[in-house]
C-alpha positions as CSV (number, residue, x, y, z in Angstrom):
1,X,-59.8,-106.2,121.8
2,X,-60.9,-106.9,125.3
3,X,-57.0,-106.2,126.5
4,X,-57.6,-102.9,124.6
5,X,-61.1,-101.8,126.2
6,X,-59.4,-102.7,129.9
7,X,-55.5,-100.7,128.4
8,X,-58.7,-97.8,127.8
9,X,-60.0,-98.0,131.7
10,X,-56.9,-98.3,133.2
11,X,-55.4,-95.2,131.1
12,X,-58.7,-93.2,132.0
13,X,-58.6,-93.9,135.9
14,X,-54.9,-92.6,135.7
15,X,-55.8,-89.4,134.0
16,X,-58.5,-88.6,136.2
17,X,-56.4,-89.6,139.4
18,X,-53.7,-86.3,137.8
19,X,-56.8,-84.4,136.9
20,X,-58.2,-84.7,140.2
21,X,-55.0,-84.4,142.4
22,X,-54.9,-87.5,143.8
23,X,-51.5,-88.3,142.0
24,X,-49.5,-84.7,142.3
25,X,-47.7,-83.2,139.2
26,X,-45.5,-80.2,139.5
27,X,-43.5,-77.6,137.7
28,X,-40.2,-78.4,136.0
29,X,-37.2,-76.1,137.5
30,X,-37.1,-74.7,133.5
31,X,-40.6,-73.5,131.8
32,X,-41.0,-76.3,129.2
33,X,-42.7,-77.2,126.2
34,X,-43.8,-80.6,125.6
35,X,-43.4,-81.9,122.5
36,X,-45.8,-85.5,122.4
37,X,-48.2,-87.8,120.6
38,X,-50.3,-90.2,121.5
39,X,-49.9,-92.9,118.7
40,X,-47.2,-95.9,118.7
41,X,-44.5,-93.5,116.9
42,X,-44.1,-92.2,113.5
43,X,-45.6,-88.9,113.8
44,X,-42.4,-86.7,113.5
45,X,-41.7,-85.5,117.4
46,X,-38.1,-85.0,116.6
47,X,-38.2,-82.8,114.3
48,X,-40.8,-80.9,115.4
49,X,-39.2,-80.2,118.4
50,X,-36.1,-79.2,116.4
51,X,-38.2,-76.8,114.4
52,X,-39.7,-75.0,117.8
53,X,-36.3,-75.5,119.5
54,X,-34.8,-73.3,116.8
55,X,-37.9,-71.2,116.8
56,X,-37.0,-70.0,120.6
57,X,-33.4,-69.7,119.8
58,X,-34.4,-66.5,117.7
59,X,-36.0,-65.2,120.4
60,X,-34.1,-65.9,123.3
61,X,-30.9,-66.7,122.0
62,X,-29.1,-69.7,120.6
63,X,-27.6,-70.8,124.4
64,X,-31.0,-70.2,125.9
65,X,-32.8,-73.1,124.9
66,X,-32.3,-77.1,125.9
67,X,-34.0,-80.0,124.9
68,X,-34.6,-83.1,127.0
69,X,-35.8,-86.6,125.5
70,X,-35.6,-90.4,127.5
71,X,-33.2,-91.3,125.1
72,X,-35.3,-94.4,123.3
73,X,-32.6,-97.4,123.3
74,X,-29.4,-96.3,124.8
75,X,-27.2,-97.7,127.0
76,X,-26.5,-95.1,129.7
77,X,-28.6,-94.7,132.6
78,X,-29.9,-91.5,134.6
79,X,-28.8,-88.0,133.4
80,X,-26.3,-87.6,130.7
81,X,-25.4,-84.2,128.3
82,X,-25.6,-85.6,124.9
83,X,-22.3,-83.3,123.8
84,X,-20.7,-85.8,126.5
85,X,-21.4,-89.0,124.8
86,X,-19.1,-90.7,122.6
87,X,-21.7,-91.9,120.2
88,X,-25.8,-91.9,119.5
89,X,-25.6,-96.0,121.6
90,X,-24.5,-94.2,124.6
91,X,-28.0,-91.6,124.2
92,X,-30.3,-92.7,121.6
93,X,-30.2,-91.7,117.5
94,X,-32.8,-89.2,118.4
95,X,-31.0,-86.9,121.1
96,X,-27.8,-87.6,119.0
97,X,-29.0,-86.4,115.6
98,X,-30.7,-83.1,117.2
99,X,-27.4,-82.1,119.1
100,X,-25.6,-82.5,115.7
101,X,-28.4,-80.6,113.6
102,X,-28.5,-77.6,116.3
103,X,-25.3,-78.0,118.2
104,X,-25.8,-74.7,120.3
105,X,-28.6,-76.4,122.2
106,X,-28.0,-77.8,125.3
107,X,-29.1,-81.8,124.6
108,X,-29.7,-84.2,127.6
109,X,-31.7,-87.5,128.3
110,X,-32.9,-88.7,131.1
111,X,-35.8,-91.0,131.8
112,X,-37.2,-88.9,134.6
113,X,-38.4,-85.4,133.5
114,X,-38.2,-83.5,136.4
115,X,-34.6,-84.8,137.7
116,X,-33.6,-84.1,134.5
117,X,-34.9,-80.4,133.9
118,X,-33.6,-79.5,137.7
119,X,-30.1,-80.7,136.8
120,X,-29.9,-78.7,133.4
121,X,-30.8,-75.9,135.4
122,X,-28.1,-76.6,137.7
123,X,-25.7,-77.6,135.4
124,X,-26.3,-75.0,132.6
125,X,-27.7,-71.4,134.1
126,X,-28.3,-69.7,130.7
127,X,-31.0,-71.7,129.9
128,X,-34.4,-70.0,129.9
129,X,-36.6,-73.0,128.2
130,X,-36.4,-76.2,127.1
131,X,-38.1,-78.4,125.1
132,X,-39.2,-82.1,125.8
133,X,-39.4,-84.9,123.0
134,X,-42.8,-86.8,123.8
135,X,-43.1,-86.6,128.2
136,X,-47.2,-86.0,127.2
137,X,-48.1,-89.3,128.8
138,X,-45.5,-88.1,131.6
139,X,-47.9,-86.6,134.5
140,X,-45.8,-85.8,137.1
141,X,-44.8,-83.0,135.1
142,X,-46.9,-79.8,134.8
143,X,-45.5,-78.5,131.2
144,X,-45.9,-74.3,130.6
145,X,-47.0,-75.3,126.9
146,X,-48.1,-78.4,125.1
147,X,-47.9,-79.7,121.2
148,X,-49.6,-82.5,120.8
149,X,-49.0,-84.5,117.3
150,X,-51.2,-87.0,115.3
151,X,-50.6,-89.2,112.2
152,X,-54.1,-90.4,112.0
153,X,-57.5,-89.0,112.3
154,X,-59.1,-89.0,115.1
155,X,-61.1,-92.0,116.1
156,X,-64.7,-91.1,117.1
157,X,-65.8,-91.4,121.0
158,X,-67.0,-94.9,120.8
159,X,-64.1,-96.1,119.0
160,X,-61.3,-94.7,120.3
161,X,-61.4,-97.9,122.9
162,X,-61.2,-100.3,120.1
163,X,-58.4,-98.5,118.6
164,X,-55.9,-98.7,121.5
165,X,-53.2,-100.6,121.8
166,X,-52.8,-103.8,120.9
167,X,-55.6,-104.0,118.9
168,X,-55.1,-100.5,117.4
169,X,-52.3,-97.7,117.1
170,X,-53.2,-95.5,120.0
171,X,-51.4,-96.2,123.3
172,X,-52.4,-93.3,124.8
173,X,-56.2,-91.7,124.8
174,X,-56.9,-90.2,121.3
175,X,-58.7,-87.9,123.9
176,X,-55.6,-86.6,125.7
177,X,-54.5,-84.2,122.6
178,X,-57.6,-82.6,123.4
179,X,-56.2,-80.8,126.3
180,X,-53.1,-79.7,124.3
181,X,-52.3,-75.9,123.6
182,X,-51.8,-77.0,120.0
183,X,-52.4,-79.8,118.1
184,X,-51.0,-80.3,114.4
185,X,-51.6,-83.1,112.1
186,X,-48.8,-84.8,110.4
187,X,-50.6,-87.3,108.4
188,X,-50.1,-88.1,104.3
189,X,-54.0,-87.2,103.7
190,X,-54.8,-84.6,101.6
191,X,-54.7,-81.6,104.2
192,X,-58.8,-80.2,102.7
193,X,-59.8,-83.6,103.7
194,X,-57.9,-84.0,106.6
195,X,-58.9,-80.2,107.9
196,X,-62.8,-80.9,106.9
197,X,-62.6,-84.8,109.2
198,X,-61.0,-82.6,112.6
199,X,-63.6,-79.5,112.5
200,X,-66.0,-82.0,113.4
201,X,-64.2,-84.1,115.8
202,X,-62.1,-81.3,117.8
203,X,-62.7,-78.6,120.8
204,X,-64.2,-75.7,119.1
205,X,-61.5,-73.0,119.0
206,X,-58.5,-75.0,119.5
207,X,-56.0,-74.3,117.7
208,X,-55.3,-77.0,115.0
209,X,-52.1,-76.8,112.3
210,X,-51.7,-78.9,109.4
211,X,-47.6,-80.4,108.7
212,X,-45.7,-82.5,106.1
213,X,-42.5,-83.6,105.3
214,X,-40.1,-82.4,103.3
215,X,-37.8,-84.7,101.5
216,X,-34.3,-83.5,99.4
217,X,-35.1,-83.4,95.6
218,X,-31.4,-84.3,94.6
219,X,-30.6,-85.5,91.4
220,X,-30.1,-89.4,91.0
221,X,-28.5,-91.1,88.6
222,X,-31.1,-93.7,87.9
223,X,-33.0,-95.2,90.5
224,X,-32.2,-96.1,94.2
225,X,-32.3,-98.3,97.4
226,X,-34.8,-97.1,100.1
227,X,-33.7,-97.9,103.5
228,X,-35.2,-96.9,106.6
229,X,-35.4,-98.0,110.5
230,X,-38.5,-95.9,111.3
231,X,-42.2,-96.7,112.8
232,X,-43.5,-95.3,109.6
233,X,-41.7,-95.7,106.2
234,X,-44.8,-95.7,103.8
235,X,-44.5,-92.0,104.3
236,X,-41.4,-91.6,103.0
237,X,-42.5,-94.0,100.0
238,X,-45.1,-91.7,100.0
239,X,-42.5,-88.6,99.3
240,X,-40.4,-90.5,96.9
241,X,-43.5,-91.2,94.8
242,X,-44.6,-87.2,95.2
243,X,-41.1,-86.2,93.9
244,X,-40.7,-88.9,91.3
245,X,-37.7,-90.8,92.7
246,X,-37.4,-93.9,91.5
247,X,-36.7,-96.9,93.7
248,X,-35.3,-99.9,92.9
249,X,-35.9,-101.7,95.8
250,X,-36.8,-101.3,99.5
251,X,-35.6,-102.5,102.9
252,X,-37.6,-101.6,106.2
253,X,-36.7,-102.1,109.3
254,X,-37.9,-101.4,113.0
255,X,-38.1,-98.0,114.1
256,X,-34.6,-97.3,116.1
257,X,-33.5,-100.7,114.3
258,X,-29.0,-100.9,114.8
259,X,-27.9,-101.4,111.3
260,X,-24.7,-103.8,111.0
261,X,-22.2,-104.5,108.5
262,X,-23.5,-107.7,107.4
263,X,-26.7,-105.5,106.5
264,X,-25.0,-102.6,104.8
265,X,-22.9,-105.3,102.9
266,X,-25.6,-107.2,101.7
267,X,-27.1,-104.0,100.5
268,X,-23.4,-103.3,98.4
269,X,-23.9,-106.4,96.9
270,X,-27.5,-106.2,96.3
271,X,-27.0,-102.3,94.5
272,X,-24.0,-103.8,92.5
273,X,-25.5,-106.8,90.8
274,X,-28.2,-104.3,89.2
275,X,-26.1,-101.4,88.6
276,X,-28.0,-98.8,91.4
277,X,-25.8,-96.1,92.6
278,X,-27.6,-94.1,95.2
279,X,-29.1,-95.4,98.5
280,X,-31.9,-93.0,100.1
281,X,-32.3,-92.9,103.7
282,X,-33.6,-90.6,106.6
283,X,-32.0,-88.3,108.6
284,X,-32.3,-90.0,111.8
285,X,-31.6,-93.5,110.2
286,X,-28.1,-91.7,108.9
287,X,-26.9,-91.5,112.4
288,X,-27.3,-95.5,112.7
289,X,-25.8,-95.6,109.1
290,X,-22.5,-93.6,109.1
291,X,-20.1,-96.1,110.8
292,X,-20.9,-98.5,107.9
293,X,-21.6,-95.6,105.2
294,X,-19.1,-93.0,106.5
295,X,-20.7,-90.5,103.4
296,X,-24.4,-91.4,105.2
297,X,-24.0,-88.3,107.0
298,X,-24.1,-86.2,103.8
299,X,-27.3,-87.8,102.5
Protein backbone atom coordinates (compact mmCIF):
# COMPACT_ATOMS: atom_id res chain seq x y z
CA UNK A 1 0.00 0.00 0.00
CA UNK A 2 2.44 2.68 0.84
CA UNK A 3 4.50 1.76 -2.62
CA UNK A 4 1.00 2.25 -4.16
CA UNK A 5 0.05 5.77 -2.56
CA UNK A 6 3.89 6.97 -3.66
CA UNK A 7 3.30 4.80 -7.64
CA UNK A 8 -0.08 7.47 -7.17
CA UNK A 9 2.16 10.81 -6.58
CA UNK A 10 4.71 9.95 -8.84
CA UNK A 11 2.07 9.18 -11.81
CA UNK A 12 0.21 12.52 -10.80
CA UNK A 13 3.29 14.86 -10.90
CA UNK A 14 4.02 13.26 -14.46
CA UNK A 15 0.63 14.00 -15.77
CA UNK A 16 0.60 17.48 -14.61
CA UNK A 17 4.29 18.13 -15.82
CA UNK A 18 2.34 16.99 -19.82
CA UNK A 19 -0.68 18.97 -18.78
CA UNK A 20 1.24 21.86 -17.95
CA UNK A 21 3.99 21.84 -20.77
CA UNK A 22 6.75 21.34 -18.92
CA UNK A 23 7.43 17.83 -20.62
CA UNK A 24 6.41 18.61 -24.54
CA UNK A 25 4.07 16.21 -26.46
CA UNK A 26 3.48 16.51 -30.17
CA UNK A 27 1.54 15.32 -33.16
CA UNK A 28 2.23 11.99 -34.79
CA UNK A 29 3.17 12.51 -38.65
CA UNK A 30 -0.42 10.24 -39.17
CA UNK A 31 -3.78 11.60 -37.28
CA UNK A 32 -4.20 8.69 -34.78
CA UNK A 33 -6.48 7.06 -32.61
CA UNK A 34 -5.35 5.72 -29.38
CA UNK A 35 -6.63 2.65 -28.41
CA UNK A 36 -5.60 2.29 -24.25
CA UNK A 37 -6.56 1.29 -20.76
CA UNK A 38 -5.45 2.00 -17.68
CA UNK A 39 -5.67 -1.45 -15.86
CA UNK A 40 -2.84 -4.35 -15.70
CA UNK A 41 -4.37 -5.95 -19.09
CA UNK A 42 -7.33 -7.97 -19.92
CA UNK A 43 -9.67 -5.39 -21.04
CA UNK A 44 -9.77 -6.32 -24.81
CA UNK A 45 -7.40 -3.50 -26.62
CA UNK A 46 -6.79 -5.75 -29.47
CA UNK A 47 -9.74 -6.33 -30.55
CA UNK A 48 -11.10 -3.18 -30.13
CA UNK A 49 -8.73 -1.75 -32.12
CA UNK A 50 -9.44 -4.29 -34.83
CA UNK A 51 -13.05 -3.47 -34.65
CA UNK A 52 -12.38 0.52 -35.15
CA UNK A 53 -9.47 -0.30 -37.57
CA UNK A 54 -11.97 -2.02 -39.80
CA UNK A 55 -14.50 0.63 -39.02
CA UNK A 56 -12.16 3.33 -40.85
CA UNK A 57 -11.40 0.93 -43.65
CA UNK A 58 -15.11 1.49 -44.79
CA UNK A 59 -14.66 4.88 -44.80
CA UNK A 60 -11.40 5.52 -46.13
CA UNK A 61 -10.53 2.58 -47.74
CA UNK A 62 -9.02 -0.78 -46.80
CA UNK A 63 -5.16 0.54 -47.65
CA UNK A 64 -5.85 3.66 -45.76
CA UNK A 65 -5.55 2.61 -42.39
CA UNK A 66 -2.40 1.20 -40.20
CA UNK A 67 -2.14 0.13 -36.80
CA UNK A 68 0.89 0.50 -34.58
CA UNK A 69 1.38 -1.49 -31.21
CA UNK A 70 5.03 -1.97 -28.98
CA UNK A 71 4.88 -5.42 -29.80
CA UNK A 72 4.48 -6.95 -26.00
CA UNK A 73 7.36 -9.81 -25.94
CA UNK A 74 9.10 -9.96 -29.14
CA UNK A 75 12.38 -10.29 -30.11
CA UNK A 76 13.04 -7.53 -32.69
CA UNK A 77 14.05 -4.17 -31.77
CA UNK A 78 13.02 -0.66 -33.20
CA UNK A 79 10.63 -0.50 -36.25
CA UNK A 80 9.48 -3.50 -38.01
CA UNK A 81 6.29 -4.14 -40.62
CA UNK A 82 4.58 -7.07 -39.18
CA UNK A 83 3.88 -8.60 -42.98
CA UNK A 84 7.89 -8.72 -42.73
CA UNK A 85 8.21 -10.94 -39.88
CA UNK A 86 8.61 -14.54 -40.19
CA UNK A 87 6.52 -15.34 -37.16
CA UNK A 88 4.39 -13.61 -34.14
CA UNK A 89 8.34 -14.15 -31.75
CA UNK A 90 9.78 -11.83 -34.07
CA UNK A 91 6.58 -8.96 -33.32
CA UNK A 92 4.38 -10.06 -30.58
CA UNK A 93 0.99 -12.57 -30.75
CA UNK A 94 -0.91 -9.31 -30.69
CA UNK A 95 0.45 -7.33 -33.86
CA UNK A 96 0.67 -10.85 -35.48
CA UNK A 97 -2.91 -12.09 -34.97
CA UNK A 98 -4.34 -8.56 -36.21
CA UNK A 99 -2.25 -8.47 -39.53
CA UNK A 100 -3.65 -12.11 -40.13
CA UNK A 101 -7.35 -11.10 -39.11
CA UNK A 102 -7.27 -7.85 -41.37
CA UNK A 103 -4.37 -8.40 -43.75
CA UNK A 104 -4.98 -5.13 -45.78
CA UNK A 105 -3.88 -3.10 -42.92
CA UNK A 106 -0.57 -1.85 -42.76
CA UNK A 107 0.74 -3.57 -39.11
CA UNK A 108 4.02 -2.24 -37.44
CA UNK A 109 5.54 -2.19 -33.87
CA UNK A 110 7.66 -0.13 -32.51
CA UNK A 111 8.31 0.83 -28.94
CA UNK A 112 8.47 4.56 -29.67
CA UNK A 113 5.22 6.05 -31.01
CA UNK A 114 6.29 8.86 -32.83
CA UNK A 115 9.37 7.24 -34.72
CA UNK A 116 7.14 4.70 -35.54
CA UNK A 117 4.06 6.76 -36.99
CA UNK A 118 6.75 9.09 -39.07
CA UNK A 119 8.24 6.00 -40.62
CA UNK A 120 4.81 4.43 -41.76
CA UNK A 121 4.18 7.60 -43.22
CA UNK A 122 7.36 7.39 -45.00
CA UNK A 123 7.33 3.99 -45.77
CA UNK A 124 3.56 3.62 -46.75
CA UNK A 125 2.03 7.08 -48.33
CA UNK A 126 -1.59 5.83 -48.60
CA UNK A 127 -2.13 5.77 -45.27
CA UNK A 128 -4.50 8.47 -43.93
CA UNK A 129 -4.94 7.06 -40.05
CA UNK A 130 -3.77 4.70 -37.87
CA UNK A 131 -4.55 3.23 -34.96
CA UNK A 132 -2.44 2.64 -31.72
CA UNK A 133 -2.93 -0.55 -29.39
CA UNK A 134 -2.65 0.99 -25.71
CA UNK A 135 0.18 4.35 -26.21
CA UNK A 136 -2.58 6.17 -23.43
CA UNK A 137 0.08 6.31 -20.78
CA UNK A 138 2.44 7.38 -23.81
CA UNK A 139 2.63 11.35 -23.42
CA UNK A 140 4.89 12.40 -25.87
CA UNK A 141 2.28 11.77 -28.27
CA UNK A 142 -0.60 14.18 -28.85
CA UNK A 143 -3.37 11.53 -30.27
CA UNK A 144 -6.35 13.22 -32.70
CA UNK A 145 -8.82 10.82 -30.82
CA UNK A 146 -8.74 8.71 -27.65
CA UNK A 147 -10.74 5.23 -26.51
CA UNK A 148 -10.10 4.61 -23.32
CA UNK A 149 -11.13 0.88 -21.99
CA UNK A 150 -12.04 -0.42 -18.46
CA UNK A 151 -12.65 -3.91 -17.04
CA UNK A 152 -13.58 -2.71 -13.58
CA UNK A 153 -15.61 0.02 -12.15
CA UNK A 154 -14.27 2.84 -11.32
CA UNK A 155 -12.65 3.23 -7.98
CA UNK A 156 -14.07 6.34 -6.06
CA UNK A 157 -11.58 9.53 -5.56
CA UNK A 158 -10.16 8.42 -2.30
CA UNK A 159 -9.56 4.98 -3.31
CA UNK A 160 -8.24 5.07 -6.46
CA UNK A 161 -4.63 5.46 -4.56
CA UNK A 162 -5.13 2.22 -2.75
CA UNK A 163 -6.08 0.51 -5.88
CA UNK A 164 -2.83 1.06 -7.86
CA UNK A 165 -0.43 -1.02 -8.60
CA UNK A 166 0.96 -3.33 -6.62
CA UNK A 167 -1.57 -3.36 -4.18
CA UNK A 168 -4.36 -3.04 -6.77
CA UNK A 169 -5.00 -3.54 -10.64
CA UNK A 170 -4.58 0.03 -11.82
CA UNK A 171 -1.18 1.04 -13.11
CA UNK A 172 -2.21 4.00 -14.48
CA UNK A 173 -4.72 6.77 -12.79
CA UNK A 174 -8.34 5.40 -12.80
CA UNK A 175 -8.57 9.25 -13.44
CA UNK A 176 -6.71 9.41 -16.79
CA UNK A 177 -9.92 7.76 -18.80
CA UNK A 178 -11.50 10.73 -17.78
CA UNK A 179 -9.95 12.83 -20.36
CA UNK A 180 -10.64 10.28 -23.11
CA UNK A 181 -13.02 11.13 -26.16
CA UNK A 182 -14.76 7.76 -25.37
CA UNK A 183 -14.72 5.50 -22.78
CA UNK A 184 -16.36 1.90 -23.00
CA UNK A 185 -16.69 -0.70 -20.42
CA UNK A 186 -15.75 -4.18 -21.08
CA UNK A 187 -16.43 -5.73 -17.86
CA UNK A 188 -18.60 -9.24 -17.12
CA UNK A 189 -21.20 -7.11 -14.85
CA UNK A 190 -24.49 -6.95 -15.76
CA UNK A 191 -24.37 -3.81 -18.16
CA UNK A 192 -27.94 -2.01 -15.97
CA UNK A 193 -25.68 -2.32 -13.05
CA UNK A 194 -22.65 -1.46 -14.54
CA UNK A 195 -24.36 1.71 -16.48
CA UNK A 196 -26.21 2.81 -13.12
CA UNK A 197 -22.29 2.51 -10.85
CA UNK A 198 -20.54 5.10 -13.96
CA UNK A 199 -23.44 7.82 -14.20
CA UNK A 200 -22.41 8.68 -10.82
CA UNK A 201 -18.73 8.31 -11.00
CA UNK A 202 -18.08 9.90 -14.65
CA UNK A 203 -17.77 13.51 -16.38
CA UNK A 204 -21.26 14.54 -17.11
CA UNK A 205 -21.79 14.23 -20.88
CA UNK A 206 -18.99 12.03 -21.77
CA UNK A 207 -19.67 9.72 -23.83
CA UNK A 208 -19.71 6.17 -22.15
CA UNK A 209 -20.36 2.65 -24.27
CA UNK A 210 -21.00 -0.55 -22.80
CA UNK A 211 -18.96 -3.94 -24.70
CA UNK A 212 -18.82 -7.81 -24.32
CA UNK A 213 -17.35 -10.60 -25.87
CA UNK A 214 -18.48 -12.76 -28.17
CA UNK A 215 -17.50 -16.37 -28.06
CA UNK A 216 -18.15 -19.21 -31.15
CA UNK A 217 -21.23 -21.41 -30.12
CA UNK A 218 -19.88 -24.46 -32.10
CA UNK A 219 -21.04 -27.74 -31.48
CA UNK A 220 -18.91 -30.07 -29.22
CA UNK A 221 -18.94 -33.40 -28.85
CA UNK A 222 -19.02 -33.69 -25.15
CA UNK A 223 -17.15 -31.54 -23.06
CA UNK A 224 -13.77 -29.76 -23.49
CA UNK A 225 -10.24 -28.46 -22.31
CA UNK A 226 -10.05 -24.70 -21.64
CA UNK A 227 -6.72 -23.23 -22.38
CA UNK A 228 -5.71 -19.81 -22.31
CA UNK A 229 -2.45 -17.52 -21.88
CA UNK A 230 -4.43 -14.23 -21.14
CA UNK A 231 -4.45 -11.60 -18.05
CA UNK A 232 -8.02 -12.46 -17.73
CA UNK A 233 -9.43 -16.06 -18.35
CA UNK A 234 -12.36 -16.02 -15.80
CA UNK A 235 -14.05 -14.10 -18.57
CA UNK A 236 -13.91 -16.50 -20.94
CA UNK A 237 -15.09 -19.09 -18.15
CA UNK A 238 -17.53 -16.68 -17.81
CA UNK A 239 -18.75 -17.17 -21.76
CA UNK A 240 -18.43 -20.85 -21.66
CA UNK A 241 -20.79 -20.94 -18.71
CA UNK A 242 -23.28 -18.22 -20.63
CA UNK A 243 -23.34 -20.56 -23.72
CA UNK A 244 -23.43 -23.86 -21.85
CA UNK A 245 -20.06 -25.35 -22.94
CA UNK A 246 -19.04 -27.81 -20.83
CA UNK A 247 -15.46 -27.97 -19.62
CA UNK A 248 -13.70 -30.74 -18.49
CA UNK A 249 -10.91 -29.24 -17.29
CA UNK A 250 -8.89 -25.91 -17.32
CA UNK A 251 -5.29 -24.79 -17.78
CA UNK A 252 -4.39 -20.95 -17.32
CA UNK A 253 -1.50 -19.55 -18.03
CA UNK A 254 0.21 -15.96 -18.03
CA UNK A 255 -1.00 -13.48 -20.39
CA UNK A 256 1.39 -13.71 -23.66
CA UNK A 257 2.58 -17.10 -21.90
CA UNK A 258 4.90 -19.24 -25.09
CA UNK A 259 3.19 -22.57 -25.12
CA UNK A 260 5.71 -25.67 -25.80
CA UNK A 261 5.40 -29.06 -26.88
CA UNK A 262 5.92 -30.63 -23.63
CA UNK A 263 2.71 -28.49 -22.67
CA UNK A 264 0.58 -29.28 -25.64
CA UNK A 265 1.65 -32.97 -25.11
CA UNK A 266 0.71 -33.24 -21.77
CA UNK A 267 -2.58 -31.78 -22.63
CA UNK A 268 -2.95 -34.98 -25.52
CA UNK A 269 -2.39 -37.15 -22.86
CA UNK A 270 -4.45 -35.52 -20.36
CA UNK A 271 -7.76 -35.25 -23.10
CA UNK A 272 -7.03 -39.00 -24.00
CA UNK A 273 -7.15 -40.73 -20.70
CA UNK A 274 -10.78 -39.21 -20.21
CA UNK A 275 -12.01 -39.47 -23.61
CA UNK A 276 -12.33 -35.28 -24.44
CA UNK A 277 -12.13 -34.41 -27.97
CA UNK A 278 -12.19 -30.63 -28.28
CA UNK A 279 -9.81 -28.15 -26.77
CA UNK A 280 -11.23 -24.36 -26.56
CA UNK A 281 -8.87 -21.64 -26.73
CA UNK A 282 -8.71 -17.77 -27.76
CA UNK A 283 -7.95 -16.19 -30.75
CA UNK A 284 -4.87 -14.61 -29.74
CA UNK A 285 -3.66 -17.71 -27.70
CA UNK A 286 -4.15 -19.68 -31.25
CA UNK A 287 -1.33 -17.81 -32.76
CA UNK A 288 1.02 -19.22 -29.80
CA UNK A 289 -0.83 -22.57 -30.34
CA UNK A 290 -0.57 -23.46 -34.11
CA UNK A 291 3.07 -24.74 -34.37
CA UNK A 292 2.06 -27.53 -31.77
CA UNK A 293 -1.87 -27.65 -32.91
CA UNK A 294 -1.35 -26.95 -36.62
CA UNK A 295 -5.69 -27.02 -36.77
CA UNK A 296 -5.47 -24.15 -33.69
CA UNK A 297 -5.82 -21.67 -36.31
CA UNK A 298 -9.22 -22.93 -37.28
CA UNK A 299 -10.60 -22.83 -33.73
Amino acid sequence: LPVSLVWSLVLRLRHALYDWGVFSSQKGALPTVIVGNAELGGTGKTPHVLHIAQRLQRLLGPEAVGILSRGYGRTSNGFVWVSNANSWREVGDEPWWMQGKLPSAHVAVSANRLDGLSRMAQDRPALKAVVLDDGLQHRALKPDLTVGLHGRPMPSVLGSAMAMVPSGPWRDLPSRLRSCDLTIFTGSERVENTQAGLSTRWVPGQPVCISSNDAYNEALNGPALLATGIARPQRVVASCDALGVALAGRVHCPDHHAFSQAEVDGWRAWMAERGVQALITTEKDAVRLQEFWPTAGDM
